[in-house]
C-alpha positions in Angstrom: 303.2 -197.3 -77.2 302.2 -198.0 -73.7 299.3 -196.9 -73.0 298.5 -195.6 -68.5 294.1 -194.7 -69.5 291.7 -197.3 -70.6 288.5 -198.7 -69.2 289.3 -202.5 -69.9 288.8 -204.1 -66.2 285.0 -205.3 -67.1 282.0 -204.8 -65.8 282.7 -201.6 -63.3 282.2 -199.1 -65.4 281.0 -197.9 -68.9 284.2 -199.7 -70.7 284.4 -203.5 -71.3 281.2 -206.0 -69.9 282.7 -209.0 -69.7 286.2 -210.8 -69.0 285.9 -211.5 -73.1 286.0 -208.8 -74.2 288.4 -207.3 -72.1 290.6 -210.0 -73.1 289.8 -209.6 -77.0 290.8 -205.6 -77.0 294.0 -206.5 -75.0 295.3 -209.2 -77.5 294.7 -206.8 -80.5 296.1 -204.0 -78.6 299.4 -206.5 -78.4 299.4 -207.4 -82.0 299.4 -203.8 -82.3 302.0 -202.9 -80.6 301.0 -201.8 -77.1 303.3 -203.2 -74.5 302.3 -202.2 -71.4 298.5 -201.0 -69.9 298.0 -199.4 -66.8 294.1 -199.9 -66.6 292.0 -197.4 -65.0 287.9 -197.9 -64.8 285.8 -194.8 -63.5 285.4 -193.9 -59.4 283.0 -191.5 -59.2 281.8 -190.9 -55.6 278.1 -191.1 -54.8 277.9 -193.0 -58.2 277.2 -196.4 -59.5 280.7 -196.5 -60.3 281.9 -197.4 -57.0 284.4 -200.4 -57.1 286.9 -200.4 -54.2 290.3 -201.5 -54.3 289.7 -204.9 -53.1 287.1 -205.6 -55.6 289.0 -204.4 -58.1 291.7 -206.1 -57.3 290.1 -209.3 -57.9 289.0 -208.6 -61.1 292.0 -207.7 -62.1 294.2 -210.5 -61.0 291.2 -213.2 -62.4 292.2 -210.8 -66.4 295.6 -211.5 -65.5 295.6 -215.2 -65.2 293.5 -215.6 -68.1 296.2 -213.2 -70.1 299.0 -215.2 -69.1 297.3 -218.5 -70.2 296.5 -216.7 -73.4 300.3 -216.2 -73.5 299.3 -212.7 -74.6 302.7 -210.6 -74.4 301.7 -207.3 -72.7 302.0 -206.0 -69.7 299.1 -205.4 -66.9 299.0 -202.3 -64.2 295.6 -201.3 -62.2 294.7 -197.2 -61.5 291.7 -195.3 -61.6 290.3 -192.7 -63.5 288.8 -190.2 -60.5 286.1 -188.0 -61.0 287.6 -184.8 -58.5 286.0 -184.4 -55.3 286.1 -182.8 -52.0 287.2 -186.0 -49.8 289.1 -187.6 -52.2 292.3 -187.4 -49.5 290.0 -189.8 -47.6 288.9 -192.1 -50.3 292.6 -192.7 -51.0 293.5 -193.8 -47.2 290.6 -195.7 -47.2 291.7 -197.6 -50.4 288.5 -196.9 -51.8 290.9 -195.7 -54.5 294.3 -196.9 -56.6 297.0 -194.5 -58.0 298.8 -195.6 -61.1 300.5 -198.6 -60.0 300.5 -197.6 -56.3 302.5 -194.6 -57.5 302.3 -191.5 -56.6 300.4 -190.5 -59.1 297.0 -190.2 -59.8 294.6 -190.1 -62.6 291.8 -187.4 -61.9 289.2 -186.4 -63.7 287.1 -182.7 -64.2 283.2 -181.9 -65.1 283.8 -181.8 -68.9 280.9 -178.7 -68.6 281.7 -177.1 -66.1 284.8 -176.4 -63.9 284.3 -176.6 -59.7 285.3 -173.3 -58.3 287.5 -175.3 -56.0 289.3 -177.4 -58.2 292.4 -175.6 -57.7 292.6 -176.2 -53.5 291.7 -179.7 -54.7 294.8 -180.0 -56.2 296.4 -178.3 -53.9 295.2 -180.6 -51.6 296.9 -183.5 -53.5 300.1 -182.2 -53.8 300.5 -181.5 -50.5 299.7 -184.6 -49.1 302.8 -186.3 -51.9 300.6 -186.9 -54.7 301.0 -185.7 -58.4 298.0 -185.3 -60.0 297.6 -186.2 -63.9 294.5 -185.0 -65.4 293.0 -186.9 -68.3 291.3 -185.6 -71.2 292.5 -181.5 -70.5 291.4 -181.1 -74.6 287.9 -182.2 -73.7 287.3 -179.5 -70.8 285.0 -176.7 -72.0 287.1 -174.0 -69.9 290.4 -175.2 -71.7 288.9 -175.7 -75.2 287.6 -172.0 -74.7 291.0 -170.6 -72.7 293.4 -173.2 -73.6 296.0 -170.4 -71.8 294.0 -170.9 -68.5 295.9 -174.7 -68.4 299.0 -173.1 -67.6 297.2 -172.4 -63.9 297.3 -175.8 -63.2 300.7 -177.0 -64.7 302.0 -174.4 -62.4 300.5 -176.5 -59.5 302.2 -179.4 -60.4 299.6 -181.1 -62.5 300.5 -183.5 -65.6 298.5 -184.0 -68.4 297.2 -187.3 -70.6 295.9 -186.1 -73.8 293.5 -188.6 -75.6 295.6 -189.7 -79.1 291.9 -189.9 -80.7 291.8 -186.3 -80.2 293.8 -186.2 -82.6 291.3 -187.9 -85.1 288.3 -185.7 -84.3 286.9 -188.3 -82.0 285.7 -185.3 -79.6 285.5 -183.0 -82.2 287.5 -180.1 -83.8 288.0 -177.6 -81.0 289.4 -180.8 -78.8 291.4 -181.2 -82.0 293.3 -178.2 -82.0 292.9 -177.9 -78.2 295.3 -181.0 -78.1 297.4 -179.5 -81.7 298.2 -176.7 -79.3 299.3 -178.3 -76.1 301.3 -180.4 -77.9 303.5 -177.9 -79.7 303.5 -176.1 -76.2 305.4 -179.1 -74.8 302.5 -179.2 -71.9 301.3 -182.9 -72.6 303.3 -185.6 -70.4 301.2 -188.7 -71.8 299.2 -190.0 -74.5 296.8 -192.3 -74.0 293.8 -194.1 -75.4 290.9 -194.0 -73.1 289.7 -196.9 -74.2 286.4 -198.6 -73.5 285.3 -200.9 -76.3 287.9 -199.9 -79.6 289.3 -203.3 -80.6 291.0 -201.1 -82.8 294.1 -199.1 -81.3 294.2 -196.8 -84.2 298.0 -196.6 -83.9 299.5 -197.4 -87.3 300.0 -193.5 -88.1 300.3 -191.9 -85.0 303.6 -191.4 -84.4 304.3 -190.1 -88.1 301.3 -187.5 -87.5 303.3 -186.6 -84.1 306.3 -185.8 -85.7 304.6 -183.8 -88.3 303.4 -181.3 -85.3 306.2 -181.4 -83.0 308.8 -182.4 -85.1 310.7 -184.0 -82.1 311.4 -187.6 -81.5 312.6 -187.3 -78.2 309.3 -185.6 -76.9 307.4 -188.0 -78.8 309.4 -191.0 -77.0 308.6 -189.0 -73.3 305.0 -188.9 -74.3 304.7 -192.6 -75.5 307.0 -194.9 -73.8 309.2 -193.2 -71.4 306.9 -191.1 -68.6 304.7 -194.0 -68.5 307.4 -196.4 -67.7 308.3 -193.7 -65.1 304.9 -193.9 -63.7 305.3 -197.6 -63.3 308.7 -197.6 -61.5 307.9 -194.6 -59.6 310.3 -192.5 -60.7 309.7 -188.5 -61.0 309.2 -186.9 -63.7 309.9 -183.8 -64.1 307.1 -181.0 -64.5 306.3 -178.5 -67.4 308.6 -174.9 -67.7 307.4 -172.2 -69.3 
């Protein structure tokens, strides 16, 4: 798979503490089979997690080097996971922020508890100004877990969604469980990802096999682990959710 959600740039957020580690849960993730990470640590404004793109970028390139003379075969991409909020237009022009790969997408992030009331003109807001929201996690939202229907809101606005795979495995419990059984048979899920912060393990061996046994289609199963993240990486559209 490739994975575009993990918290592997070390030491900026609540993922990986050190440059070791970081590279330890990238080598494994290789020998497992993951070809290509787009890395996203936390920005969460008025928070400790804070790292602007130039400090990030530094970080990154230093895990780069030390992957290449590792001759670890995988490829490396810097995002962000971003908690929504009100000027997040500005933090982007600032470069307080990264999209995926300087695409024009971005990873965004909701109050697991509890939904802002203007989430929706936030997104608006995105969209307007060229960007295409993705929004991580959507089975670990309280308002979705209760009224999975209410997701169809924001796929109508544009949005994408990455689903956590260890959703799949009860790592966020049951309702998240068949929260993400259900978008998945709905076709509303562009990406899987792992949203990794210290798993050595990628738990990958059976997930594609568990796929097919609830979508029973390889094609959407390719989209959701190879194809719309390459996509992301070269920039290219993908196309949005019908109902």
């Amino acid at each position: 798979m490739k994975d575009m959600h993990c918290h592997l740039l070390y030491g900026i957020d609540d993922g990986s503490e050190s440059i070791e580690e970081s590279i330890e849960i990238i080598e494994n993730a290789s020998k497992q089979g993951i070809t290509d990470i787009i890395i996203t640590p936390h920005y969460i404004y008025n928070s400790k997690y804070i790292c602007n793109n130039k400090d990030k970028t530094k970080l990154f390139n230093k895990l780069k080097r030390e992957i290449k003379k590792k001759k670890i075969d995988i490829n490396l991409y810097l995002g962000n996971e971003i908690y929504i909020c009100n000027n997040l237009i500005e933090l982007i022009k600032k470069k307080e922020v990264a999209t995926l790969n300087k695409s024009r997408y971005i990873l965004i992030e909701f109050p697991l508890n509890n939904m802002y009331s203007n989430s929706k003109e936030l997104i608006f807001e995105l969209v307007r100004n060229g960007y295409v929201p993705v929004l991580a996690h959507p089975e670990r939202y309280k308002i979705f877990k209760t009224h999975p229907e209410y997701i169809k809101e924001y796929l109508e606005l544009g949005v994408l969604l990455q689903c956590n795979y260890m959703s799949l495995y009860n790592r966020y419990g049951f309702i998240s469980k068949r929260t993400i059984k259900k978008f998945l048979k709905e076709r509303y899920v562009t990406f899987l990802g792992s949203d990794n912060h210290h798993d050595k393990d990628y738990h990958i061996k059976k997930l594609r096999k568990d796929l097919i046994k609830i979508v029973k289609d390889e094609k959407y199963i390719d989209d959701i682990l190879y194809n719309n993240v390459d996509k992301i990486i070269k920039n290219d559209i993908i196309k949005p959710t019908k109902f």
